[in-house]
C-alpha positions in Angstrom: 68.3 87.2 106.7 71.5 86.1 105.5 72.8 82.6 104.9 75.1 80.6 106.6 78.6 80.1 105.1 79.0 76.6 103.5 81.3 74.1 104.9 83.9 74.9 102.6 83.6 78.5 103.1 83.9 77.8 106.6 86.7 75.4 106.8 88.8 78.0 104.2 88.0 81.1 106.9 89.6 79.0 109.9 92.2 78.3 108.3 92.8 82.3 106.7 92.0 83.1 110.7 94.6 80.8 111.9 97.2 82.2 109.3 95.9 85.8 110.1 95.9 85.7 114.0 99.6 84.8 113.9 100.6 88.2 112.4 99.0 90.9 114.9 100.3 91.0 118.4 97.2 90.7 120.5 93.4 90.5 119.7 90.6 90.1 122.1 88.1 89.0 119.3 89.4 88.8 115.2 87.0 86.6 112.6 87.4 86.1 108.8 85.6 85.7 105.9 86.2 84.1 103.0 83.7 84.1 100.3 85.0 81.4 97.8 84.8 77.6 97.4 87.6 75.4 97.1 88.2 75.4 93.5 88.1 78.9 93.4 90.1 79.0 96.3 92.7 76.5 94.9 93.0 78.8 91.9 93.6 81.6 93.8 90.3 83.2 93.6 87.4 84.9 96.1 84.6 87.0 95.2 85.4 88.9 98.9 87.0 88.6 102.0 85.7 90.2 105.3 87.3 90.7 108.5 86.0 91.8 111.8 88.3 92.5 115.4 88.4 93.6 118.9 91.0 95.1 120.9 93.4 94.3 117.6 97.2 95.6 118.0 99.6 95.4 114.9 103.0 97.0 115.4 102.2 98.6 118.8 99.3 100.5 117.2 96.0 98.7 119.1 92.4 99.8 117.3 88.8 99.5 119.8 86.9 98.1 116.6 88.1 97.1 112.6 85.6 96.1 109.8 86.7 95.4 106.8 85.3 94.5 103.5 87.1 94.0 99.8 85.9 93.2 96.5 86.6 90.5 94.3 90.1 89.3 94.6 92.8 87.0 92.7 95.6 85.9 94.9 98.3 83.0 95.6 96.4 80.5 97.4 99.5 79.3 99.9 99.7 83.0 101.1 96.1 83.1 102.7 97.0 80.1 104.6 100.3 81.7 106.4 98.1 84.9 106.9 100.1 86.6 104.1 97.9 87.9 101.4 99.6 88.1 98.3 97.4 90.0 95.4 97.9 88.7 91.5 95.9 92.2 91.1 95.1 95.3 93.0 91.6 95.5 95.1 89.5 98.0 96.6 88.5 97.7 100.2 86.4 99.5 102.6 87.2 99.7 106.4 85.2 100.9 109.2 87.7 101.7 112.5 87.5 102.8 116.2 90.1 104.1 118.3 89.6 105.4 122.0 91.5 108.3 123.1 94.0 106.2 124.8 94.8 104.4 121.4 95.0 107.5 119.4 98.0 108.6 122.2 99.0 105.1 122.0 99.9 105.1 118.3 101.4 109.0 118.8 104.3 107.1 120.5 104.3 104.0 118.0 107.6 103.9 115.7 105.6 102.7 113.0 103.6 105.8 113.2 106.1 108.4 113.8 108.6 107.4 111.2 106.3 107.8 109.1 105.1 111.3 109.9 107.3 113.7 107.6 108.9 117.3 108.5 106.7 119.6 106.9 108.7 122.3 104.1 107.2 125.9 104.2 108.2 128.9 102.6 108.3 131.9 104.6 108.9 135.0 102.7 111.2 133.2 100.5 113.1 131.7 102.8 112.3 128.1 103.7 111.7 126.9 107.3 111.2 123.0 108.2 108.9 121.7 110.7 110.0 119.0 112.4 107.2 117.1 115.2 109.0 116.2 118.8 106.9 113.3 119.9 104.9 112.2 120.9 101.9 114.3 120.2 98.9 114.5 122.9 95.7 114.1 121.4 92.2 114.4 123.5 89.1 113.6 122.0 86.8 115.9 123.8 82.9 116.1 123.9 82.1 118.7 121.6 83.2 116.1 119.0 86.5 117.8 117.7 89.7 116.6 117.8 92.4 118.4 119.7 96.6 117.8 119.5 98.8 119.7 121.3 102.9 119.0 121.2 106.0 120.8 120.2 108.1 121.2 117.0 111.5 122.1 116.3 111.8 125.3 113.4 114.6 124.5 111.5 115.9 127.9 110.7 118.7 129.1 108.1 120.4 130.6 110.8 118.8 129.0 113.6 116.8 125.8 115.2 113.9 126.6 118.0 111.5 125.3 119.7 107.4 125.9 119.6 105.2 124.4 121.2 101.5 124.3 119.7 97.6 123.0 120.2 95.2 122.0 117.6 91.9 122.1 117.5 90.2 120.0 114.0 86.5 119.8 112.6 86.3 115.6 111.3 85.8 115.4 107.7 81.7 114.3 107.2 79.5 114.0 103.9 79.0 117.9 104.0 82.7 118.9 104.5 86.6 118.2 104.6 88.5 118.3 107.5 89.0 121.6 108.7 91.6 123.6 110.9 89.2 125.3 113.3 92.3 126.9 115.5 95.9 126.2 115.6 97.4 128.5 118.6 101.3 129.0 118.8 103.7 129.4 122.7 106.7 129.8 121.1 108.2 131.8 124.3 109.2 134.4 121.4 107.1 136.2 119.1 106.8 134.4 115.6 106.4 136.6 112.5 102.7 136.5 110.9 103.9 135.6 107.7 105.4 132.5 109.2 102.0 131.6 111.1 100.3 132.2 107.8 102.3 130.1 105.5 101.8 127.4 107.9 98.3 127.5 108.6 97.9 127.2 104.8 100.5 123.9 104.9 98.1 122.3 107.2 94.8 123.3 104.9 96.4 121.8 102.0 97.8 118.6 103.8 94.3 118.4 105.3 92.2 118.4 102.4 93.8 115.8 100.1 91.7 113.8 98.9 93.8 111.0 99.7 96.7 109.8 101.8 99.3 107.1 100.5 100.3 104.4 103.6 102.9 101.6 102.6 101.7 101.8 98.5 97.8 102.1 99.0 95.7 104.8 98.2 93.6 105.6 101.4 90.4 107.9 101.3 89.5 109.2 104.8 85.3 109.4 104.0 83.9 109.9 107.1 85.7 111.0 111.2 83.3 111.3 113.6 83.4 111.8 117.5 81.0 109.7 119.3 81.6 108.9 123.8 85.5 109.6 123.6 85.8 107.6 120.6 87.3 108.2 116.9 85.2 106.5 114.0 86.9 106.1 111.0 85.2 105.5 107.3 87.8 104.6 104.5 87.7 103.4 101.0 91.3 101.7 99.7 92.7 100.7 96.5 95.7 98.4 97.5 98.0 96.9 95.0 99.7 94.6 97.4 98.9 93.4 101.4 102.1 95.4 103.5 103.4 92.8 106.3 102.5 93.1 109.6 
């Protein structure tokens, strides 16, 4: 059983709630942590911080369910109190997420999630070809627990620019395996060359099994997707050198 925060604890999580509920855009539940005391906490000091939400929207991008944990952390004391974090030092963090189907398409249309989604550079036979998305991209979850997309991209050619439009079909990444392409299925309305469908198949694999992504300076691992009633589960372990702003 575990114990009940002390009253300092207590009073220091309020107050980081306070500070952190005034950066996102809408939350049906959100709770933190802070496991300190106040001298620690006066020098800047906690040996973790937790934080747990409901229906949380940052930036337009809204998330079913968001646990997360971090280690032991040095930071400027007057930043947790405006909701800022401010690291002295990098931490590591684990987060466990849920999206429905209907957040997953909601973030597809986000800005903060497009602009941030790159043209992809293949080389086709020696000539090079860029891939560039037209959002958004439709994404259905369905109940054989894979992940489909389907959406359009623009081929910027040397000699020309056309339009494909595609559908996806991913294995999640689990303890046993990365995540995989299990189909990727091209209606271009013209025929595409098989070298070109090759080199780009291969992009995805290697874009699909790195073994981490970088998002505004940390290092995210994707450990675990799974599929479970319509709903993407997320695992992730973190090593972030500074909080971004909401």
């Amino acid at each position: 059983m575990s114990e009940e925060p002390r009253l300092d604890e207590q009073v220091i999580s309020q107050v980081a709630q306070v500070g952190l509920s005034s950066q996102v855009e809408e939350a049906e539940d959100l709770n933190v942590g802070v496991q300190t005391d106040v001298l620690k906490a006066a020098q800047g000091k906690a040996d973790s911080i937790s934080m747990s939400g409901q229906g949380v929207v940052v930036q337009d991008v809204r998330v079913q369910d968001i646990a997360v944990q971090t280690d032991r952390l040095s930071f400027n004391p007057l930043s947790l109190l405006l909701g800022q974090l401010k690291l002295d030092h990098p931490l590591d963090a684990t987060a466990q997420i849920t999206l429905t189907e209907a957040d997953l398409n909601r973030a597809m249309q986000a800005e903060t999630v497009t602009s941030k989604l790159p043209a992809l550079e293949i080389n086709v036979e020696g000539e090079p070809v860029t891939v560039e998305l037209v959002h958004p991209i439709a994404v259905k979850l369905p109940a054989d627990g894979k992940i489909a997309l389907k959406g359009a991209a623009l081929l910027h050619e040397r000699k020309r620019v056309r339009q494909l439009e595609f559908a996806v079909v991913l294995l999640p990444r689990s303890a046993e395996q990365p995540v995989l392409l299990e189909s990727f299925v091209c209606e271009p309305g013209e025929a595409l060359s098989i070298e070109f469908i090759i080199a780009l198949m291969q992009t995805f694999q290697k874009i699909l099994q790195l073994p981490y992504v970088e998002i505004e300076g940390m290092a995210v691992r994707i450990k675990q997707l799974s599929i479970q009633s319509g709903k993407l589960l997320i695992e992730t372990e973190a090593h972030i050198p500074h909080i971004p702003s909401l």
